[in-house]
C-alpha positions in Angstrom: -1.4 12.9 40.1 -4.6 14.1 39.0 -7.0 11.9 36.9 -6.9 14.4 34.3 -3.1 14.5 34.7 -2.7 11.4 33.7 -5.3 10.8 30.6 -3.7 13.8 29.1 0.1 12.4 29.5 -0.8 8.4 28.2 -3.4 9.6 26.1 -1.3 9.2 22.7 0.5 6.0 23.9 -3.1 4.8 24.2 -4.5 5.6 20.9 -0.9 4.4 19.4 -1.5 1.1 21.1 -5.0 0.9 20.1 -4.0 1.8 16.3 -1.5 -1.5 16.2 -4.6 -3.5 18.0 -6.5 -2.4 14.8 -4.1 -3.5 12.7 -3.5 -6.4 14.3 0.1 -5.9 14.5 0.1 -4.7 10.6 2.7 -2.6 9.5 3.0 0.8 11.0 5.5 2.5 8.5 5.0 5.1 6.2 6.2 4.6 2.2 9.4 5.1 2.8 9.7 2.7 6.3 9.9 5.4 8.7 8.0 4.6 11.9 4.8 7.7 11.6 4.6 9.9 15.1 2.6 8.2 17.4 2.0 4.8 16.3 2.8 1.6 17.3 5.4 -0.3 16.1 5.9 -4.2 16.3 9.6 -3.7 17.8 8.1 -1.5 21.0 4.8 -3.1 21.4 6.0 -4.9 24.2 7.5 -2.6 26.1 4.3 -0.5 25.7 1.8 -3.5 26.9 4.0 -3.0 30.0 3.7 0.3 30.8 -0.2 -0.1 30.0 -0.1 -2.9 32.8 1.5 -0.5 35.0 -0.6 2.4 34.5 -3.7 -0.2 34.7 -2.8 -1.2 38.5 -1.9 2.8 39.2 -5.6 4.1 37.7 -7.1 1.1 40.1 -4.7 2.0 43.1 -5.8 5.9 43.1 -9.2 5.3 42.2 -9.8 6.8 39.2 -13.1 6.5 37.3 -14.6 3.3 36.0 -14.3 5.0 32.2 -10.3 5.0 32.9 -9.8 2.0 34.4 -12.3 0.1 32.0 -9.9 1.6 29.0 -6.6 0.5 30.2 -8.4 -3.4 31.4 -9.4 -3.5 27.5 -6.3 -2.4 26.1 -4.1 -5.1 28.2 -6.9 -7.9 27.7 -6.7 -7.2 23.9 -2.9 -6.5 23.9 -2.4 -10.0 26.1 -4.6 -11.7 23.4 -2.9 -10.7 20.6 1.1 -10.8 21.9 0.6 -14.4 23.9 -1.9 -16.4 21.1 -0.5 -19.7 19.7 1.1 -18.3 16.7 -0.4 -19.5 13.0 1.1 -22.4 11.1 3.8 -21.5 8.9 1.7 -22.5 5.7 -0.9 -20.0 6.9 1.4 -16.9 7.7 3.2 -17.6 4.2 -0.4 -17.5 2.7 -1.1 -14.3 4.5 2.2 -12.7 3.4 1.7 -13.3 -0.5 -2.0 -13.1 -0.4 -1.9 -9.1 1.4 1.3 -8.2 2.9 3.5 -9.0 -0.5 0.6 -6.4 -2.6 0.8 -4.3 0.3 4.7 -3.2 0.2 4.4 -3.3 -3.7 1.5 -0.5 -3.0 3.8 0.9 -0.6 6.2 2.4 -3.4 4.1 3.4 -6.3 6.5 5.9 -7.8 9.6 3.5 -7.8 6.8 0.5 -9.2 5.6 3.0 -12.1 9.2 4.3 -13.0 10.3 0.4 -13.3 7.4 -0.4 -15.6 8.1 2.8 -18.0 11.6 1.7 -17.7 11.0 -1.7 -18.8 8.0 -1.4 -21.0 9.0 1.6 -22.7 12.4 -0.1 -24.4 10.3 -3.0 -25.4 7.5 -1.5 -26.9 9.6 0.8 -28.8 12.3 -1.5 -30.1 9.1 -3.8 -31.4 7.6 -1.4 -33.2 10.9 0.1 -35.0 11.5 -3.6 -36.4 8.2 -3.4 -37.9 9.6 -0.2 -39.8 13.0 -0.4 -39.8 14.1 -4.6 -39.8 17.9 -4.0 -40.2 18.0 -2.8 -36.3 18.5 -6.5 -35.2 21.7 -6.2 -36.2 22.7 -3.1 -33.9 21.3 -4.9 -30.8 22.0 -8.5 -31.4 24.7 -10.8 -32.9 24.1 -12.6 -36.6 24.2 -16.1 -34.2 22.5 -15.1 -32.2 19.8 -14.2 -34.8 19.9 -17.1 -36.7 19.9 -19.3 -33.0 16.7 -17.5 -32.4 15.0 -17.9 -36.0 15.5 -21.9 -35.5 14.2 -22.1 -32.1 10.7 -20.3 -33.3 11.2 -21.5 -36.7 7.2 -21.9 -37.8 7.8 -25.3 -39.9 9.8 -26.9 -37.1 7.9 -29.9 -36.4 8.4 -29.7 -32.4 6.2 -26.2 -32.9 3.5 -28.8 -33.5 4.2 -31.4 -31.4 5.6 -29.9 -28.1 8.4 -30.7 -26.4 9.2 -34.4 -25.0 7.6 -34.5 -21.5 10.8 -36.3 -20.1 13.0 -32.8 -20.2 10.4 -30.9 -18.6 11.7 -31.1 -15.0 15.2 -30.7 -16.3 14.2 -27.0 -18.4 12.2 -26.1 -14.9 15.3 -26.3 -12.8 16.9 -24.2 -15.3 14.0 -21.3 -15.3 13.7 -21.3 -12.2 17.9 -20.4 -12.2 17.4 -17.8 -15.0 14.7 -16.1 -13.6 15.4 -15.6 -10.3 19.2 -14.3 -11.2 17.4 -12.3 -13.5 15.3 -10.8 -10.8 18.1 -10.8 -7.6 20.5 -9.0 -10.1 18.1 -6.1 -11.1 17.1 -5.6 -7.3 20.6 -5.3 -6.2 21.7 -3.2 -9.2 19.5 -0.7 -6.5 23.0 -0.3 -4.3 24.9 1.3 -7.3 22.6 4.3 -6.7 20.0 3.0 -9.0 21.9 3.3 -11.9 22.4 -0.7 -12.3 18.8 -1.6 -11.4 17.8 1.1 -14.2 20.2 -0.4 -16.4 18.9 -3.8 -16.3 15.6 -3.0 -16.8 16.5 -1.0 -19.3 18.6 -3.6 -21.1 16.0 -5.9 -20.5 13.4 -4.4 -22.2 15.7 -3.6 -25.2 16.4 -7.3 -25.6 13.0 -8.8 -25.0 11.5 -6.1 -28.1 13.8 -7.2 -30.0 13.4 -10.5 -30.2 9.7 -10.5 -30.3 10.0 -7.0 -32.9 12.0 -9.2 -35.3 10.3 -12.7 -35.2 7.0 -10.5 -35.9 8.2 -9.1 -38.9 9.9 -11.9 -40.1 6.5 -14.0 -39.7 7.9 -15.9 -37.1 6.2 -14.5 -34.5 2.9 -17.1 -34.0 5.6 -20.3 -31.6 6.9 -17.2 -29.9 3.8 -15.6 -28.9 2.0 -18.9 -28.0 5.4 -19.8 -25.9 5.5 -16.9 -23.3 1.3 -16.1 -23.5 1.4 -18.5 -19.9 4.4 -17.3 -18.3 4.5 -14.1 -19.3 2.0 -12.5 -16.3 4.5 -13.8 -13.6 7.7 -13.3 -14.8 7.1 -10.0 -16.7 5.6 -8.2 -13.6 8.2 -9.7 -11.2 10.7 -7.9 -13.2 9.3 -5.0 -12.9 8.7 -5.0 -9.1 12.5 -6.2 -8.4 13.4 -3.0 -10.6 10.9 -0.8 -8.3 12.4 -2.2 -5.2 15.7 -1.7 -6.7 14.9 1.5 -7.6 13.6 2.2 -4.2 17.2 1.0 -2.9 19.0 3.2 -5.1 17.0 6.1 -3.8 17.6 5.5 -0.5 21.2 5.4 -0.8 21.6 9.2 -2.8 18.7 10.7 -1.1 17.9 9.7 2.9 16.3 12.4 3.2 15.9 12.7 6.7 17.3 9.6 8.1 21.0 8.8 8.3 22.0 7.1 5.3 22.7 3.9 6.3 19.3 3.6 8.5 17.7 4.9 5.3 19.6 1.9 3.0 18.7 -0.6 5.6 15.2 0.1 5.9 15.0 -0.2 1.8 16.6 -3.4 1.7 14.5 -4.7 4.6 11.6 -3.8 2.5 13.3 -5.1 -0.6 14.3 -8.3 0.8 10.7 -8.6 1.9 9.5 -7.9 -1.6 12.0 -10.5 -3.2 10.9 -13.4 -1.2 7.0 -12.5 -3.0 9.1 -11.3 -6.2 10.9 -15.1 -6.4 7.5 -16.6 -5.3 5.6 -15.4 -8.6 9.1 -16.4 -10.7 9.3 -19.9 -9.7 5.3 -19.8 -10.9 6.4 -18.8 -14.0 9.1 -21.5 -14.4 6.9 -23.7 -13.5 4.4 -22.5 -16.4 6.6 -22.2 -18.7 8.1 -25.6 -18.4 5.0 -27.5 -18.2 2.2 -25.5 -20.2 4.3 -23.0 -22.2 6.5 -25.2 -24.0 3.8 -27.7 -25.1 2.8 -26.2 -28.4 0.5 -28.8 -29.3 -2.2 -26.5 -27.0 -4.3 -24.6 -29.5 -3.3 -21.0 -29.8 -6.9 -19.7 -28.7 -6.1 -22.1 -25.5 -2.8 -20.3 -24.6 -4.2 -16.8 -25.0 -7.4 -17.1 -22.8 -5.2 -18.4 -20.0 -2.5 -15.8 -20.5 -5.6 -13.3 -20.6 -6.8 -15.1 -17.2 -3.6 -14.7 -15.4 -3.1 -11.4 -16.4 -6.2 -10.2 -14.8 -5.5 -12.4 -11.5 -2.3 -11.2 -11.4 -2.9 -7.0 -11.6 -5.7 -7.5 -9.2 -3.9 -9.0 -7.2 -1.3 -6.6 -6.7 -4.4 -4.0 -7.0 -6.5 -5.5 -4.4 -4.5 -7.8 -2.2 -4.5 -6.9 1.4 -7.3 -4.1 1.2 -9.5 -4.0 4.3 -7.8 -6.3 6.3 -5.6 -4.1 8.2 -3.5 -0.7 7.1 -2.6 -0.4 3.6 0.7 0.4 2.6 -0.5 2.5 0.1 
């Protein structure tokens, strides 16, 4: 076979190679986890340092110009690098994950993300501001107990508004937030297989509840223990809602509209992604149980206290999610 023969037949399995070198092995999926045309994925990779080693000692065997043979020995140097390096420690890949892969695949599905935060958002931002108008709404969303169990627990004159909580219960109330939020979070991603419908619901429902229980302890004057209360957790637990909706959004599209996949390599390769995005999704909820058992609960912090650190964490959160994982390696998005 002629030199030029054989450039022009391995020249894309070259340049794919050379793409997932660039990446470093990074993700070579598309938005919706469908391998793009020509590039690399992890699963073939090496299969395809193989055949480079093979066409390597064919290009040296026929003689073929130093150019040729100079690209193939860098492309198997660098592949062998890469595929037979000591692997990094576990702490370290985990860091890499949450720190650029985790914003990455959130960045990956910005029209499922979006819908799940007008979904959420919209409810609770609406249902707060009707109280203000219209008070007797608590009573077509919530139960008189249930009212009344809610006006003790933020009740402004309480004493333990002023004191905090006793420090001795605060590993018992992190176990259970940890518990709440997490279900909370699993339930509204896997509400994604009933075509979407239950991972709509839930955020849905969600944001319904949450306005109305800040809506009417707001208007009732109530409001001050309440706000002061979630102001640390709120960063972490709010968006991670959200982004289980997204991915269970993401799910729920997959299912009704594969497009042109087969519908169960289409679900699959959503709830790949989706179980990827829980473990970050359960990462940033067991922060938030662990800040709202240990900071949020102690009222005894000035007010001014609680809202710069809730305004901190809000910004270090969005960017984040914004700019985690930019420039080192393809971005989802």
């Amino acid at each position: 076979m002629r030199q030029e023969q054989f450039v022009a037949r391995h020249q894309p399995e070259w340049k794919a190679f050379e793409h997932w070198l660039q990446t470093r092995g990074g993700s070579a999926r598309d938005a919706r986890g469908t391998p793009n045309t020509g590039v690399a994925t992890d699963e073939d990779i090496p299969a395809r340092y193989r055949r480079i080693c093979q066409q390597l000692a064919l290009a040296r065997k026929r003689g073929y110009s130093p150019a040729v043979v100079d690209r193939l020995q860098g492309l198997m140097q660098r592949g062998h690098n890469l595929l037979y390096r000591t692997p990094p420690p576990r702490w370290r890949r985990a860091a890499e994950f949450l720190l650029a892969d985790f914003p990455r695949l959130v960045r990956s599905e910005p029209g499922c993300m979006w819908a799940a935060a007008v979904l959420f958002a919209g409810p609770l931002l609406l249902m707060f501001v009707l109280l203000q108008y219209y008070p007797e709404l608590v009573h077509g969303v919530m139960a008189p107990e249930d009212i009344a169990g809610l006006e003790r627990m933020y009740d402004p004159s309480d004493p333990n508004h002023k004191l905090g909580r006793e420090s001795g219960t605060d590993w018992q109330m992190f176990g259970v937030y940890i518990w709440n939020n997490i279900s909370i979070g699993l339930k509204t991603f896997a509400g994604g297989l009933l075509a979407g419908v239950g991972a709509l619901l839930v955020l849905v429902v969600n944001g319904v509840s949450i306005g109305t229980a800040f809506g009417h302890l707001h208007q009732i004057g109530s409001g001050d223990p309440l706000w002061r209360f979630v102001a640390g957790h709120a960063p972490f637990e709010l968006t991670a809602i959200v982004l289980a909706g997204g991915a269970g959004l993401r799910l729920g599209l997959n299912l009704i509209a594969p497009g042109r996949q087969r519908r169960i390599d289409a679900l699959v390769a959503a709830g790949v992604k989706g179980a990827k995005l829980c473990v970050g999704i359960a990462t940033m909820l067991l922060i938030a149980a662990f800040i709202e058992a240990f900071w949020s609960s102690t009222q005894s912090i000035p007010a001014t206290v609680k809202y710069s650190v809730s305004g901190v964490l809000w910004t270090l959160v969005l960017l984040w999610l914004w700019r985690g994982g930019r420039g080192g390696g393809s971005d989802a998005s």
